[in-house]
C-alpha positions in Angstrom: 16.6 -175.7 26.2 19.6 -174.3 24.4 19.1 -170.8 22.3 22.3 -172.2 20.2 25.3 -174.5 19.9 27.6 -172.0 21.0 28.2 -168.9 22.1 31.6 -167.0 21.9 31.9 -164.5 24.1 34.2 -161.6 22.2 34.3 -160.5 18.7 38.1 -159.8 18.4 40.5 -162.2 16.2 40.1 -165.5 18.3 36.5 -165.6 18.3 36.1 -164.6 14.9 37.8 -167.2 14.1 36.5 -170.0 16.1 33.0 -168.9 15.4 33.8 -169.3 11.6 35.2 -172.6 11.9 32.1 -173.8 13.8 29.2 -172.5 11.9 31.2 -173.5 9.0 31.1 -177.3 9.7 27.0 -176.8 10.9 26.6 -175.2 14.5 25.0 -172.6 15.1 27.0 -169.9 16.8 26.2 -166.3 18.8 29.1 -163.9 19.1 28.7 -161.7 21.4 31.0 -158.4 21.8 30.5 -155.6 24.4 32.1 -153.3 22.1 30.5 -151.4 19.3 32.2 -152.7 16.1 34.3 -156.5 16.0 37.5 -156.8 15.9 38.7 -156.5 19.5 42.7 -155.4 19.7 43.5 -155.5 16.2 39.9 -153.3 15.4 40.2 -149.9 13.3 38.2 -146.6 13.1 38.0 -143.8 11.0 39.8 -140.1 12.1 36.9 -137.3 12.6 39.2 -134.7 10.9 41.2 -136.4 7.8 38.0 -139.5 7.3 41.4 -141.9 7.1 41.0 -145.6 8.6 43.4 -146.4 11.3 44.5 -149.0 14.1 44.3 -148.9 17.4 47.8 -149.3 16.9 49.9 -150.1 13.7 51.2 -154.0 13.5 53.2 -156.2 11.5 52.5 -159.7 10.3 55.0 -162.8 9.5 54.8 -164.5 6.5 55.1 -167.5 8.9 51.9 -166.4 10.1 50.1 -169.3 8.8 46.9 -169.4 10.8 46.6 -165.6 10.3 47.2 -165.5 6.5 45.3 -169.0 5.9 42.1 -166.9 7.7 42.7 -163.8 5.6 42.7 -166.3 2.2 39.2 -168.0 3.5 38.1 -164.1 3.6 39.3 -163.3 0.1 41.5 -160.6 1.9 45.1 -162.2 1.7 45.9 -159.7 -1.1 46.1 -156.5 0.6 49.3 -157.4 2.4 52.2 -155.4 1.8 55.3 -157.7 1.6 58.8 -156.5 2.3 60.6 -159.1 0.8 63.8 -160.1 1.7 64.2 -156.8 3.6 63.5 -157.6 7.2 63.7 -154.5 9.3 66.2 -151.6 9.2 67.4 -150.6 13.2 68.0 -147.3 13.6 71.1 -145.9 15.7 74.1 -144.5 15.3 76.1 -143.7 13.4 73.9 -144.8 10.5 70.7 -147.2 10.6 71.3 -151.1 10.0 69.2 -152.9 8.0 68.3 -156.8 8.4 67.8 -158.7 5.4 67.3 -162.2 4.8 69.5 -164.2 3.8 69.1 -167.4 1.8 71.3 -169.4 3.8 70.1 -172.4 6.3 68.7 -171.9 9.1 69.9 -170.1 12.0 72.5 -168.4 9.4 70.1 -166.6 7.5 70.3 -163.6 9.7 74.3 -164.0 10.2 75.6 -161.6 7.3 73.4 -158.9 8.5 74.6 -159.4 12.3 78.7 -159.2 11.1 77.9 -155.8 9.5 76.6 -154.0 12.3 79.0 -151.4 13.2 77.7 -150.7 16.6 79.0 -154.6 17.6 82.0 -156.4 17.5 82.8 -160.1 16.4 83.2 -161.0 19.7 80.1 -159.4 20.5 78.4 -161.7 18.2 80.0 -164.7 19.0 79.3 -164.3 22.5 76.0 -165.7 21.3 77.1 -169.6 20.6 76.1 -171.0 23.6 72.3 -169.4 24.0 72.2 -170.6 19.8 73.1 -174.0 20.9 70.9 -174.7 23.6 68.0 -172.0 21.9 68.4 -175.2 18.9 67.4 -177.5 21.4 64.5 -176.2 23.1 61.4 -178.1 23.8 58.3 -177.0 25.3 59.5 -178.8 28.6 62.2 -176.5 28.6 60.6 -173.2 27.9 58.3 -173.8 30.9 61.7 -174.8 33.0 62.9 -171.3 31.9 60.1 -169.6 32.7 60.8 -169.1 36.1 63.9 -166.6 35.7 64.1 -163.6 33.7 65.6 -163.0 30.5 68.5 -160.8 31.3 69.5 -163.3 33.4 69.5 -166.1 31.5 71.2 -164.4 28.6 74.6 -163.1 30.9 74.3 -166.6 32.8 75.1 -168.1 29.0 77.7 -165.7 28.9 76.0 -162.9 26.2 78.2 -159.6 26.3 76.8 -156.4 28.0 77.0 -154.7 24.3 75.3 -157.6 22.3 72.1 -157.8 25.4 71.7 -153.9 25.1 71.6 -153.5 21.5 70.3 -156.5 20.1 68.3 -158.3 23.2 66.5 -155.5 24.7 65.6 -153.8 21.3 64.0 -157.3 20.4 62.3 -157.9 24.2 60.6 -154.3 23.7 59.5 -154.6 20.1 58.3 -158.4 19.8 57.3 -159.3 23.4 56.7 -155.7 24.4 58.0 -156.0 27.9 61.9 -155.0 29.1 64.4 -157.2 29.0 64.5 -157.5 32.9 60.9 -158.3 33.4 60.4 -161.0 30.2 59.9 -164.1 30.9 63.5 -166.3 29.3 61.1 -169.2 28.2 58.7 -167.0 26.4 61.9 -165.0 24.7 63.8 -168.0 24.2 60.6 -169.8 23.1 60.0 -167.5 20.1 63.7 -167.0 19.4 63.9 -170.5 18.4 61.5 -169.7 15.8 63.3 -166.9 14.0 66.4 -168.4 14.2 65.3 -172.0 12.8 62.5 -171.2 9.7 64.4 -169.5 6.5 62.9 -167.4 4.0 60.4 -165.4 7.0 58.7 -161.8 5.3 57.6 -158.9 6.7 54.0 -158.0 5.9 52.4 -154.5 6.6 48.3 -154.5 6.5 47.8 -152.3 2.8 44.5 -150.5 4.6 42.9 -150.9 8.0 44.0 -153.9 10.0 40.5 -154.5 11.5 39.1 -154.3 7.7 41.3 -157.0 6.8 39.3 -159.6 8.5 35.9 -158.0 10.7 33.8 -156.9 8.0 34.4 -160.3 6.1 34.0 -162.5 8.5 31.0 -160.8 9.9 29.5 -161.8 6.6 30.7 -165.2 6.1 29.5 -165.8 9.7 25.9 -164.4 9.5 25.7 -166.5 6.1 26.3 -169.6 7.7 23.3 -169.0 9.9 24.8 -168.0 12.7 25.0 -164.1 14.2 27.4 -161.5 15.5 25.6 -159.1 18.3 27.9 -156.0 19.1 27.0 -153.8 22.6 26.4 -157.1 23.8 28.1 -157.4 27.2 28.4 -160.5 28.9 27.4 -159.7 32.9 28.2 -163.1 34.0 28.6 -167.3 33.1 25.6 -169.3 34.1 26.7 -172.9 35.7 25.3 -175.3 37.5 26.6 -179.1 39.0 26.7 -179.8 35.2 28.6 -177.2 33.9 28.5 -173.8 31.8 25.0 -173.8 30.3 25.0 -169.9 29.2 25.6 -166.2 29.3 23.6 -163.6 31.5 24.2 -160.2 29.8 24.4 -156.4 31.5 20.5 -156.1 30.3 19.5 -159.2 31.8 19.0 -161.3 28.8 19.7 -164.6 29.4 21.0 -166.9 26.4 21.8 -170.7 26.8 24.3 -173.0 24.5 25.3 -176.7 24.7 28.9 -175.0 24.9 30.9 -171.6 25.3 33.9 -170.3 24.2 35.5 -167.1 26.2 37.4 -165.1 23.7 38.2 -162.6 26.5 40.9 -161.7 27.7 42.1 -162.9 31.0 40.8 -160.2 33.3 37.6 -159.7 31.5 37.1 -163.7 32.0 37.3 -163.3 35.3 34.9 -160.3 36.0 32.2 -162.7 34.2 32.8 -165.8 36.6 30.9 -166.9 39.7 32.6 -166.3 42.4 33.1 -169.8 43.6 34.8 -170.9 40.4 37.8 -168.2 41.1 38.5 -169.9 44.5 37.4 -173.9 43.4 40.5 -174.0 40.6 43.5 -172.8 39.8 43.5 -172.2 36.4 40.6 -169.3 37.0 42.1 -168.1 40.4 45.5 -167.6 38.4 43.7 -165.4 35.9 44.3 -162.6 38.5 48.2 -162.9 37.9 48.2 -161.8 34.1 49.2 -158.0 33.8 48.8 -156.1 30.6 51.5 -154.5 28.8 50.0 -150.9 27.7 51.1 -149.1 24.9 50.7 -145.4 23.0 50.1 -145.7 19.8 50.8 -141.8 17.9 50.0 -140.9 14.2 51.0 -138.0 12.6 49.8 -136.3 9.4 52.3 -134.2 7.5 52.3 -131.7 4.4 55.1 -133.8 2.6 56.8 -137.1 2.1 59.7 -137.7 4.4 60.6 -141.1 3.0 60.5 -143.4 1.1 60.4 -146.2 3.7 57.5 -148.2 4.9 59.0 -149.7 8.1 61.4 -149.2 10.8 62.2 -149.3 14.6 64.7 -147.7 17.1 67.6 -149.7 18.8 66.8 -149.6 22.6 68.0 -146.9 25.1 67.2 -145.8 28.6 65.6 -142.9 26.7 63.5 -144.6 23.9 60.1 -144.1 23.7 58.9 -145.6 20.8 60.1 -148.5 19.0 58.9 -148.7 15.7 57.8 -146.6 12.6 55.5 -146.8 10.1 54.7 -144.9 7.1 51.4 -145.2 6.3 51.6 -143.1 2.8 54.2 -146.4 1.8 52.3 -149.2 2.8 48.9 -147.9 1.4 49.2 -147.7 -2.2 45.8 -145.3 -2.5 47.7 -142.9 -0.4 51.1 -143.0 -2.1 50.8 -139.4 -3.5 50.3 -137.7 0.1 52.5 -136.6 2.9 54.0 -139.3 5.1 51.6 -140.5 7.5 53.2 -141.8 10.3 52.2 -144.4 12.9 54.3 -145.2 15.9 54.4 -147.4 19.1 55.3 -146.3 22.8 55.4 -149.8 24.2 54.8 -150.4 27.5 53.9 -147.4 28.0 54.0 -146.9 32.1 57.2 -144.3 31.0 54.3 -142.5 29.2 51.9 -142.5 31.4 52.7 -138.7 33.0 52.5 -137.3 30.0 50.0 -135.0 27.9 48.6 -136.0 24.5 50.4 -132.7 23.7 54.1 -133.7 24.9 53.6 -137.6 23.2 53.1 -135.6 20.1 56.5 -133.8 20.4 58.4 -136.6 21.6 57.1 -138.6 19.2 58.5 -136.1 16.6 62.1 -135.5 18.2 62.3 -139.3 18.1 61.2 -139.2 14.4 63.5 -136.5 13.9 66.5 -138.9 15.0 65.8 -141.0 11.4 64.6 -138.5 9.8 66.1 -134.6 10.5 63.8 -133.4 7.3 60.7 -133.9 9.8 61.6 -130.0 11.2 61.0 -128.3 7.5 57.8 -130.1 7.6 54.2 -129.2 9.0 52.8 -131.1 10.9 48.8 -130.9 9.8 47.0 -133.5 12.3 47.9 -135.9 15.1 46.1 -138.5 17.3 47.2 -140.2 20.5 45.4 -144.0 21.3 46.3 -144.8 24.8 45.6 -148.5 24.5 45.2 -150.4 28.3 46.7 -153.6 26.7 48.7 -154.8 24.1 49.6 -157.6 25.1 49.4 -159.6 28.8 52.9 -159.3 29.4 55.0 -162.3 29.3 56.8 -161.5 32.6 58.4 -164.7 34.4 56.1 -167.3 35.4 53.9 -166.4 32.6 54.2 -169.3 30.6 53.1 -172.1 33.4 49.8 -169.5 33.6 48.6 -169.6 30.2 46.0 -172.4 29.8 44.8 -175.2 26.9 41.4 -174.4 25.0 40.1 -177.2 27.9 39.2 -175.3 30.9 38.6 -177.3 34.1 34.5 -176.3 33.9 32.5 -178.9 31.4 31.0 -176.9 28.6 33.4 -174.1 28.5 36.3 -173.2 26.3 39.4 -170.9 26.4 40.6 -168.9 23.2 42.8 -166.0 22.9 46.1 -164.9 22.6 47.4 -165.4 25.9 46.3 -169.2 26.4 48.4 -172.1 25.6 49.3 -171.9 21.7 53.1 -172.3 21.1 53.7 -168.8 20.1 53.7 -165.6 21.8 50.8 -163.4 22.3 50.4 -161.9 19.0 48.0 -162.2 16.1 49.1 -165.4 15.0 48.6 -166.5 18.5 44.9 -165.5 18.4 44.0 -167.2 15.5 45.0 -170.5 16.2 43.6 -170.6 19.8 40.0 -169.7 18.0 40.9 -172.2 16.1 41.9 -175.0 18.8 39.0 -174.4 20.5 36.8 -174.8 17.5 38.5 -178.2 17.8 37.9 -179.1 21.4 34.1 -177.8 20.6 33.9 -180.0 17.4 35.1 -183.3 19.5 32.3 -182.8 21.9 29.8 -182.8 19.5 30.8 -185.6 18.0 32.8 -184.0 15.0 36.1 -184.4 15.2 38.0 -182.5 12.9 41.8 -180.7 12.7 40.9 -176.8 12.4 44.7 -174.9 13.5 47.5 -175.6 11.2 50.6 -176.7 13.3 53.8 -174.8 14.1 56.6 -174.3 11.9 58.7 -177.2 11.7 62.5 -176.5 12.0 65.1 -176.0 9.1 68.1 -176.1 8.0 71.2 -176.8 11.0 68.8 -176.0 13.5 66.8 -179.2 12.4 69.3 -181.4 12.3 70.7 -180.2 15.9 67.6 -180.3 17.5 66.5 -184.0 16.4 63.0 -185.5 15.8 60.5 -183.2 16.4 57.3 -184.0 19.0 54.5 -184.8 17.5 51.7 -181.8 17.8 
């Protein structure tokens, strides 16, 4: 006999959010998370010395974003995001920083007047770009898959981008958005999500105004227990239980035993895997290929200073063979209850293997020098506190062949679901990404038991020139 509907295995943003869709529309849901607090990735904690909240690692949000910001409006929390308006992002380099703004022009031209005035590239440079904008235009999923198989680097000099335009612009934005090098990122996945930027206008930048893990845990711990359903954290899942029927429940690390009609992993791929029989890895693919998914690690650094440094909330460094981190944050900016401190900045080594020989100690002063680069007031000021968060994955990284790997909610075993960012959602892993894969599972979960209903809004639909080169759209 079943204990409950369902059971979600992980408490980070996918199964948060399936679990609220389900016990919303009347199942009865268990989340279980090994950790000690919800939130998975995106989960905060307070600092032992200063009592401040922070990240495991700062982030940014889109205001294209829609499944993320729809959740945080359902929580009451879609308020405390700090909106940059039409200033995108400011790149810094020499010799001076470049900022990005958004243009109101059609799409893809909305970024075009910022791209002519950057000093560092020529028009050539820029124009060197029309062919990959053509065909980027006319991508459809069928084609992302076909360019899976090759890296990105590749692809971009086989279209006939110049040398200059690929360092400074394509591996700046194949470190900062899909977190691997240029040379290891899958050209689908790149290409995939470039289609996006280049073909929605009017896109913000949003900064989390306090904890990003307070954004959505606490609240949706509440709105899920009120529904009747319950959230148990140190609650690690040992292994699936299946028989000729299917997955029928969850054996956990202290040998409780809990049964459900149906689950839904929220894990991450190689956690999935440590919880499956045996004979499921070598019986289908789909779980046998969970073995090929490699995090992307990053360092995440904050710094507490005796004094403001600037005025600036946001803002990331052009790419070098040198760079360590890649973007900036101000925390003393974006949080207006700390607006009267000292800068408090937060900082992302991504893909971190680079990092990996060194000390807490020498992060910390590289971290600096880097800061120093932007910012040459940093060596008047004193530093008061740091932190280093070694974090084993951002992301898995979208290296080539990636995107064939990344399944649909369906998984090949009756009764069991797949969420989370890597799986099958349109977009690349991200927060956006987990959201609507909780969500498409609450779908697929909500079909079986005889309740069909739409849950995960659909992806942007393109504008502007961009629309009207790339035709009729497929429907979802």
């Amino acid at each position: 006999m079943a204990d409950t509907d369902v059971i979600v295995m992980g408490a980070g943003l996918a199964g948060l959010a399936c679990a609220l869709a389900l016990g919303e529309r009347g199942l009865r849901v268990v989340v279980l998370e090994a950790a000690e607090v919800a939130g998975g990735r995106a989960r905060s904690c307070t600092d032992d010395v200063t009592g401040d909240r922070v990240d495991l690692g700062p982030h940014i949000l889109l205001s294209e974003y829609r499944n993320m910001r729809r959740l945080l409006e359902q929580l009451g929390m879609h308020g405390r995001i700090a909106w940059q308006g039409r200033k995108f992002i400011t790149f810094v380099d020499r010799p001076r920083p470049v900022t990005f703004w958004m243009h109101r022009l059609p799409p893809p031209l909305h970024f075009m007047p910022s791209l002519l005035k950057i000093p560092q590239l020529s028009l050539r440079d820029v124009g060197s770009n029309a062919r990959l904008l053509w065909r980027v235009m006319r991508l459809r999923e069928a084609d992302v898959l076909r360019l899976d198989g090759e890296d990105a680097e590749t692809v971009l000099r086989r279209w006939g981008v110049s040398a200059r335009f690929i360092d400074w612009y394509w591996r700046t934005v194949s470190m900062a958005i899909m977190n691997v090098p240029l040379e290891r990122c899958s050209a689908g996945a790149l290409l995939g999500f470039f289609r996006y930027m280049i073909g929605v206008g009017g896109y913000e930048v949003g900064l989390p105004a306090e904890g990003l893990g307070d954004l959505f845990a606490p609240a949706a711990l509440r709105r899920i227990t009120s529904s009747g359903s319950e959230v148990r954290t140190r609650a690690r899942v040992g292994h699936l239980l299946v028989d000729e029927a299917g997955a029928h429940g969850v054996a956990l690390s202290d040998g409780t035993r809990l049964h459900a009609r149906w689950i839904v992993s929220a894990l991450p791929p190689a956690q999935l895997q440590a919880v499956l029989p045996r004979e499921l890895l070598s019986r289908h693919a789909l779980f046998a290929n969970l073995a090929k998914f490699e995090p992307s690690r990053y360092v995440s650094t904050y710094l507490w200073f005796d004094r403001k440094l600037t005025q600036e909330r946001f803002w990331a460094k052009v790419w070098s063979p040198r760079t360590l981190n890649y973007d900036f944050y101000d925390l003393s900016n974006i949080r207006a209850q700390w607006s009267a401190r000292g800068s408090v900045i937060a900082s992302n080594i991504i893909h971190s293997d680079r990092a990996e020989a060194l000390s807490d100690e020498e992060i910390i002063a590289a971290s600096i020098g880097e800061l120093g680069e932007y910012l040459p007031q940093v060596v008047q000021a004193r530093l008061l506190h740091a932190r280093v968060h070694r974090i084993a994955m951002a992301i898995p990284a979208p290296h080539p062949g990636s995107e064939h790997l990344r399944p649909r909610a369906p998984s090949p075993m009756d009764g069991l679901f797949l969420a989370g960012d890597w799986t099958r959602t349109g977009l690349p892993a991200s927060m956006e990404s987990a959201v609507r894969s909780g969500w498409l599972a609450a779908e697929q979960v909500l079909a079986a038991a005889g309740r069909p209903c739409e849950v995960a809004l659909p992806l942007p639909r393109m504008q502007g020139f961009v629309r009207i080169v790339a035709g009729p759209e497929p429907a979802a």
